[in-house]
C-alpha positions, 0 to 999 in steps of 0.5 A, spaced: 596 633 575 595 626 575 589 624 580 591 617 584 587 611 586 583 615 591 580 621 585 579 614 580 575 611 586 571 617 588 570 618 580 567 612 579 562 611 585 559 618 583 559 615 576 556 609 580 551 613 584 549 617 577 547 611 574 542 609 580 540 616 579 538 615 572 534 608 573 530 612 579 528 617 573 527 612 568 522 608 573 518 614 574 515 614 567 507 615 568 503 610 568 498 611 564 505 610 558 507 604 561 502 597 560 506 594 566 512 594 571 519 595 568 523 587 568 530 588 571 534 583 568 540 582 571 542 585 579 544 591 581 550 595 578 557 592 578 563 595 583 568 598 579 575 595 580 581 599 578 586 595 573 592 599 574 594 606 574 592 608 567 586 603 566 579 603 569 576 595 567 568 596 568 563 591 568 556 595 566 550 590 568 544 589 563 538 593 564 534 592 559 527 597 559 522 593 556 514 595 555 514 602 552 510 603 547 513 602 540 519 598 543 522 603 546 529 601 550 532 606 554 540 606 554 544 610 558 550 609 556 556 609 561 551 613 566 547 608 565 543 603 561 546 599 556 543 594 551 548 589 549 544 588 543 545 595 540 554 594 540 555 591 533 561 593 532 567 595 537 568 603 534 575 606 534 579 609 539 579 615 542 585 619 544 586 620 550 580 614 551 582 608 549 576 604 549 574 597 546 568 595 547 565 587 549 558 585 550 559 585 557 565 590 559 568 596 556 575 597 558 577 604 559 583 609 559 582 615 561 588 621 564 585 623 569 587 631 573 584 635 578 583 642 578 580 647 584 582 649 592 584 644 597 577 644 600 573 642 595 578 638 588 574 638 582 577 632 577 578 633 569 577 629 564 580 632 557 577 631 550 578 633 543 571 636 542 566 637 548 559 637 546 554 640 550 547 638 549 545 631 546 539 634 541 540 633 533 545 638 533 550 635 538 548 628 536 549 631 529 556 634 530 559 627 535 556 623 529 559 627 524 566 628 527 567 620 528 565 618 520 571 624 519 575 619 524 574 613 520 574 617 513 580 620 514 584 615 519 583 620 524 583 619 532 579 625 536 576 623 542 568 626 543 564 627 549 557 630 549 554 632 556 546 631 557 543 635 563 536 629 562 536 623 565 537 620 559 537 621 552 531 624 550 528 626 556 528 634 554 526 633 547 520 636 545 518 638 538 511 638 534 514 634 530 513 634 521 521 632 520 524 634 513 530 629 512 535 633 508 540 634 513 539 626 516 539 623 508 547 628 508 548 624 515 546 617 515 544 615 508 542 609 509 537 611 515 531 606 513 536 600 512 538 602 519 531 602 522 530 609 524 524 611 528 522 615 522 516 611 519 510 616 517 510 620 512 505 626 512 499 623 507 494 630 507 496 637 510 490 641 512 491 650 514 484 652 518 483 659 520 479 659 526 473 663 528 469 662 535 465 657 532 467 656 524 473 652 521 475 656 514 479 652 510 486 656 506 491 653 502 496 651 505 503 654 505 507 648 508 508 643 502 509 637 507 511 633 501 516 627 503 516 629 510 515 625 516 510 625 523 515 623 528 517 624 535 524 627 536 527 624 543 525 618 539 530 620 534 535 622 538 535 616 541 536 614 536 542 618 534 544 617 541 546 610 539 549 611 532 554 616 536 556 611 542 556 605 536 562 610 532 565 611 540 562 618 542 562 618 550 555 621 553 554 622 559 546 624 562 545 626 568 550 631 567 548 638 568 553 643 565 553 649 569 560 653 567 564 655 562 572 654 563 577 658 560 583 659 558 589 665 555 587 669 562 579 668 560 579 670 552 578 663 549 573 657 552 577 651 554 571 646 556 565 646 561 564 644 568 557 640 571 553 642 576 555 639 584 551 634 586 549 634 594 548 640 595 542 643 600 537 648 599 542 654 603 549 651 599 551 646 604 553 640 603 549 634 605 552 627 605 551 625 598 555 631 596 560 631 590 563 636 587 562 638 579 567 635 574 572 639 569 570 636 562 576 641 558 577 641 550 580 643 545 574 646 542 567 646 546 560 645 542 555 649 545 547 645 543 544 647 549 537 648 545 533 655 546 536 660 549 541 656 552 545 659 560 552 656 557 550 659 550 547 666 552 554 667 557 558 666 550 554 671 546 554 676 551 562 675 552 564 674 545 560 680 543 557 675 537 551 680 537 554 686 535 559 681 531 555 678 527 550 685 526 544 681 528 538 683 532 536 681 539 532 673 538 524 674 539 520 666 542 515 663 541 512 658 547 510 652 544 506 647 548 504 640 546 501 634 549 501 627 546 493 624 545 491 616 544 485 617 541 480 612 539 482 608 532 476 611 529 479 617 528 485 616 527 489 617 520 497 616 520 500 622 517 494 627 517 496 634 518 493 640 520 495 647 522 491 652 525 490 660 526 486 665 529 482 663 535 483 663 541 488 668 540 487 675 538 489 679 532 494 683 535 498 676 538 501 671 534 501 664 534 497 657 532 496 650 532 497 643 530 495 636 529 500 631 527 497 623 526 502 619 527 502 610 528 499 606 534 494 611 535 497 617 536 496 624 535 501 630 537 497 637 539 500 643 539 499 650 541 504 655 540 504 663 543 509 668 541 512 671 547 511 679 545 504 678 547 501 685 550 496 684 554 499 681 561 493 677 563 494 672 557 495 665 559 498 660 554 496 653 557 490 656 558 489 658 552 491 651 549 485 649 553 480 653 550 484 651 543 482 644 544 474 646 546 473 649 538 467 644 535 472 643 529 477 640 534 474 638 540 471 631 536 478 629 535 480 628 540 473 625 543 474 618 546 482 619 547 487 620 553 493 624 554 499 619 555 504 626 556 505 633 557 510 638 556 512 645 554 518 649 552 521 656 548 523 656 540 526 661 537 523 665 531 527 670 530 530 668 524 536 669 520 535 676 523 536 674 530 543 669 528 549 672 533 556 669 530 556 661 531 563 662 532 568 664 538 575 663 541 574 655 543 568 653 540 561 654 537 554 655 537 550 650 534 543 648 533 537 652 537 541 655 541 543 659 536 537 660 532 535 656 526 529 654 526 525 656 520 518 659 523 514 659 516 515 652 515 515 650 522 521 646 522 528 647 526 531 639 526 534 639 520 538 645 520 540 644 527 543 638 524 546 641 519 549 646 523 552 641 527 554 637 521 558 643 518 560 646 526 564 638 526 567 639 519 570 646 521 572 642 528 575 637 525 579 641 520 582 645 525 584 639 530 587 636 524 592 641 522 599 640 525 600 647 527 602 651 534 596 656 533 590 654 538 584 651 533 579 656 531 572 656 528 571 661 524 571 655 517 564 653 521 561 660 520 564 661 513 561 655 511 555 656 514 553 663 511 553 659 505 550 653 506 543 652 504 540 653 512 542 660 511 539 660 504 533 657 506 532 662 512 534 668 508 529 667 503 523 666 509 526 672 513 520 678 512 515 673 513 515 673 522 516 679 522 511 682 519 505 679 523 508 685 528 503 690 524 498 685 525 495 678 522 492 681 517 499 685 514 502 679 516 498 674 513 497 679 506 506 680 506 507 672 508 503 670 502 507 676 498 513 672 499 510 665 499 508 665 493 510 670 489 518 674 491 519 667 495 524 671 499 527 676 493 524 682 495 529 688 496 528 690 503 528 685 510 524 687 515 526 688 523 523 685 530 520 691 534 522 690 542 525 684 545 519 680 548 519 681 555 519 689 553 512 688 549 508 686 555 504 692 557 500 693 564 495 691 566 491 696 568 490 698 559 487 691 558 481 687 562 482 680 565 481 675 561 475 669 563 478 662 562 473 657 563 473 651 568 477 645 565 472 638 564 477 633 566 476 630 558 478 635 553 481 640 558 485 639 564 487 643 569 495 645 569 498 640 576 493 634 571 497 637 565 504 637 569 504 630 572 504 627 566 510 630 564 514 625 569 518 632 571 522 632 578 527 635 581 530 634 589 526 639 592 533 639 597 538 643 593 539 650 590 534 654 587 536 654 579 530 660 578 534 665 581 532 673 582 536 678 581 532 682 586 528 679 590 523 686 591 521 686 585 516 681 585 512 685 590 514 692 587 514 691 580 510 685 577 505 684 582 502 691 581 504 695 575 503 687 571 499 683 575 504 678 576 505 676 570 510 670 571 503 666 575 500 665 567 506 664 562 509 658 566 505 652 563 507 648 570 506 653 575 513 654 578 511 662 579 505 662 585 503 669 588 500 667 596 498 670 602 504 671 607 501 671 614 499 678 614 495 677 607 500 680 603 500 678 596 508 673 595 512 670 590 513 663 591 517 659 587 515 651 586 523 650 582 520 642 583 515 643 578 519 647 572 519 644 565 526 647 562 522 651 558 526 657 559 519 661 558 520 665 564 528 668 562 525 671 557 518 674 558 519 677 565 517 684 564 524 687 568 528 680 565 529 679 574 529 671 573 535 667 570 534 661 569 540 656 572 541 649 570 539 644 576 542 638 579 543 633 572 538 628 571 532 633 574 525 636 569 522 632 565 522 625 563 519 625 555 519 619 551 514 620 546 515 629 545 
């Protein structure tokens, strides 16, 4: 039904209440990364005043965030800051949001409903296309679907729903940028200042020993890509999507699946409730999730995506599409300012070997990039064995090698991160299609794991996922719209040739570096992908980790403060936060078997492959040995869904707006 003055009034203080939510986060930005305190020019947000029953006239203060480096600007759009500068033209309308934008106010219709018990009513917004995610599949897709608008004269109304602060703020990638997916897109993305400005100049391969570096060719033809940050760029995509007339709501986390036809066909998501407190309760604050329904819903939610994993396992895309389980990876990186002696734009350099051991698959990187900038990385594939591997402290160790340590002599850490990749390949892809939607982007796997790279086939699986979405809104039909044309087109696009042709060269490493090593330079350099035959994946990730009592301990040495870093110096620096007051997102599904299991058969395990200290075994009074859960400190990086040993953690989205704050990832 249609909501009343009394559910505007409540939607439009909690938009309120959100925005100011946003701008705190935004303020928290280490300062070590700010040269000096955010200017507010301005005043405090706005009241809302309602025009009439079916138009919302908001007028959005100016707060313009100035003196990140490298010009940054954050805009939050509707949630929260808007650059007056950056609305160059007044985009189509969007049914049912009739929208005309101004450089100081944005009139609004939108049909409103509610939905849910007496108690608690949780209001609705309808859209065409709900996009969950805005990373470069998301973004990507809302881009695409707006240029078909116009191509074709065409109204859609397109949300994208973000569960960071603002845009941006969950990216982290290496990142050497391909861009043959953006050159599809934007064309004329130099002219449109694109935050795309070194191309990669050397490419470097080392393998490592304890003490030597030994140079190998290199596999990874960096020719005519760029070093760059991704959550600058999605930013970046950010504000094209909002000049074209995409809606993008930060802060918001989408927490359910809707459905509809008796739960065959998803209809939309909802967000998280705000307010709540640790035992479910409602505090003041409280305010109950919204309903953003669609016709067809798009899920970009990144690695191993909750909302994304629910589908697959409902439609059963797996077995559908004959694919195998998805095997990760754990990628940690940290963003060095270093001395401008040893700095050199576009320099790469990948690394293998040391400090891993043969049996565990993984390696480095180093990317140049401008302002003095250099991004270093170090990946672990999570089917390791031994239990008492940690990756962050092997990153440590990686960073202490005589043939790293000098580049990084001088400099400082200004961020800090981590999160899961998928590497499981074409292999591994489940049916990008289901009744009401897609899966796009990382969640569904398309990441090339020889070459490193993921963004420009994640983009290209939104573009194509839009062209599909577009085509069958458009059809004049009684028939609910499918995406069964974004699947086709898929497998005959070049993302699916491109990982077709890499499909043997990961799995191979399952028989040892140097068999993998031995088969990756077959298919490089030789077969390139035309052998007869496609390997397969051995055990899913968590089912690899072996107890503890057939492995030793492994000794990491004592970090120095200027190389190294203990975990809690790393973690601030990621500007993560979370209320400490509302419901745990790190759930068990049986408290037990922390103590029962993991403790004494793996040695609590969970204590060493989160790289932000969530998971602590501390002594209760009794000096037994308990799990405690520090949810505040989680960086989204998913890495405890997949590798705990009995799968007993899921991981939840909390309350929008909370973990990290990247900038510069």
């Amino acid at each position: 039904m249609s909501a009343g003055k009394t559910s505007r009034k409540k939607i439009m203080a909690r938009v309120n209440a959100v925005r100011r939510k946003n701008l705190q986060s935004l303020l928290q930005f280490s300062s070590e990364y700010l040269k000096r305190d955010l200017p507010v020019r301005g005043g405090n947000v706005k009241n809302f005043s309602l025009c009439n029953q079916s138009c919302l006239t908001t007028r959005l203060s100016s707060l313009e965030v100035e003196n990140f480096k490298q010009g940054f600007v954050s805009r939050l759009g509707l949630l929260g800051c808007s650059r007056e500068s950056q609305v160059k033209r007044a985009p189509p309308c969007s049914r049912p949001y009739s929208c005309h934008w101004t450089s100081r106010a944005i009139t609004l219709t939108r049909n409103f409903s509610t939905s849910g018990s007496t108690e608690e009513t949780r209001e609705s917004m309808e859209y065409d296309v709900v996009i969950v995610g805005a990373g470069p599949s998301g973004l990507a897709a809302a881009i695409r679907l707006k240029q078909l608008c116009e191509e074709k004269n065409m109204d859609l109304s397109v949300c994208v729903v973000e569960k960071g602060a603002e845009v941006g703020a969950h990216i982290l990638s290496g990142n050497v940028f391909e861009t043959r997916a953006l050159d599809e897109l934007i064309p004329n993305w130099k002219e449109q200042s694109a935050p795309i400005r070194v191309p990669v100049t050397e490419d470097k391969f080392w393998f490592l020993s304890e003490k030597r570096a030994i140079p190998l060719p290199s596999p990874f033809n960096n020719h005519g890509n760029y070093v760059i940050s991704l959550s600058e760029l999605v930013r970046w995509l950010g504000n094209k999507a909002e000049e074209l007339g995409v809606e993008i709501y930060p802060g918001f986390a989408a927490s359910e699946l809707l459905y509809e036809d008796k739960g065959s066909r998803v209809a939309g998501i909802a967000t998280n409730d705000m307010g709540r407190a640790k035992d479910g309760s409602k505090k003041e604050t409280f305010q109950r999730g919204m309903e953003l329904r669609g016709r067809l819903t798009l899920l970009g939610e990144g690695c191993r995506g909750s909302l994304s994993e629910i589908a697959m396992k409902k439609f059963h895309l797996r077995e559908l599409a004959g694919s195998q389980h998805q095997t990760y990876a754990l990628g940690i990186k940290e963003m060095w300012e270093v001395d401008p002696s040893k700095h050199r734009p576009g320099f790469c350099l990948h690394t293998v070997g040391w400090p891993l051991n043969t049996k565990t698959y993984g390696g480095s990187f180093m990317y140049h990039m401008d302002n003095h900038q250099v991004a270093v990385g170090f990946v672990v594939a999570l089917d390791y064995k031994n239990p008492y591997l940690s990756p962050y402290e092997e990153y440590q160790r990686f960073k202490q090698h005589p043939s790293i340590r000098p580049f990084l002599e001088g400099g400082k850490v200004i961020q800090y991160g981590a999160r899961t990749l998928n590497e499981g390949g074409i292999q591994s892809i489940p049916k990008t299609a289901f009744p009401g939607g897609a899966l796009i982007g990382c969640t569904a796997g398309f990441l090339n794991v020889p070459k490193i790279k993921g963004s420009h086939t994640a983009m290209k699986s939104g573009m194509l996922a839009a062209e599909a979405a577009f085509d069958a809104l458009s059809k004049e039909t009684s028939q609910q719209p499918t995406m069964e044309q974004y699947w086709s087109s898929l497998k005959s696009s070049w993302v699916w040739k491109e990982l077709h042709q890499a499909r043997n060269i990961r799995p191979a490493f399952e028989h040892g570096f140097l068999t993998g090593m031995t088969i990756a330079g077959l298919e490089h350099y030789i077969t390139r992908g035309r052998l007869p035959w496609t390997l397969k994946h051995g055990k899913p990730d968590n089912e690899c980790t072996e107890p503890a009592d057939i492995h030793t301990p492994i000794p990491y040495g004592k970090p120095d403060g200027v190389i190294s870093f203990d975990l809690l110096t790393s973690l601030y620096r990621s500007n993560t936060n979370h209320n400490h007051d509302q419901p745990a997102h790190l759930r068990l599904r049986d408290s037990s078997v922390p103590e029962k299991v993991n403790l004494p058969k793996f040695a609590g395990p969970e204590s060493r492959y989160c790289p932000a200290r969530v998971y602590e075994y501390i002594p209760d009074e009794n000096d037994a040995l308990k799990l405690h859960i520090n949810a505040q400190n989680c960086l989204h990086c998913k890495a405890c869904d997949i590798k705990d040993p009995l799968q007993n953690i899921q991981w939840t989205v909390p309350e929008g707006g909370g973990g990290p704050g990247y900038s510069v990832m």
